[in-house]
C-alpha positions, 0 to 999 in steps of 0.5 A: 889747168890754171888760169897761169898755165892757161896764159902761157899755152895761149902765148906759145900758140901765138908765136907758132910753137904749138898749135892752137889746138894742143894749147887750147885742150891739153894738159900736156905743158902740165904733164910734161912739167910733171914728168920732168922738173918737179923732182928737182925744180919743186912743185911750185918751181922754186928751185933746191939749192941742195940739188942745185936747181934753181928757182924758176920763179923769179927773175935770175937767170944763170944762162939766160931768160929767153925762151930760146936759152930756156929751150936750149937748157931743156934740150942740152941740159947744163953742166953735167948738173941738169940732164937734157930732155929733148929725147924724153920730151920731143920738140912739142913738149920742150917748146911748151916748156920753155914758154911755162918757165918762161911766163913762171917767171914773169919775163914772158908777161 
């Protein structure tokens, strides 16, 4: 795992989304980012405007840079432009996402 990622893990754990264990020795925030933004989002989260994705690095948000929207955004999907997830993903694995975009981006620091 990245030294990043590693930090975004440790801080869902501490605000009780994961548990420390999950945090400590999965790759499962990875996996789950794989399996899901990647194919829109790009590999280093910079977004595709030809898709209408956008970058997940910086410090824009359409609807929200909370981890509460991000999670909902996860969840529900947006639009009709992102697809929801909550059934693909489970609650674990949104939580953990939302505080991986969350801390890509700088807010979660």
């Amino acid at each position: 795992m990245t030294a990043k990622l590693v930090a975004a893990l440790s801080m869902v754990a501490m605000f009780g989304w994961i548990t420390p264990s999950l945090a400590a020795g999965s790759k499962e925030a990875g996996q789950a980012k794989s399996a899901t933004c990647m194919a829109c989002h790009g590999m280093d989260g910079k977004g595709m405007h030809a898709v209408g994705a956008p970058n997940l690095t910086d410090d824009v948000w359409l609807y929200g840079g909370d981890a509460a929207t991000i999670r909902e955004t996860v969840v529900n999907g947006r639009m009709g432009q992102m697809p929801a997830f909550a059934d693909k993903l489970g609650e674990q694995r949104v939580r953990l996402l939302a505080g991986y975009v969350l801390r890509m981006s700088g807010s979660g620091q």
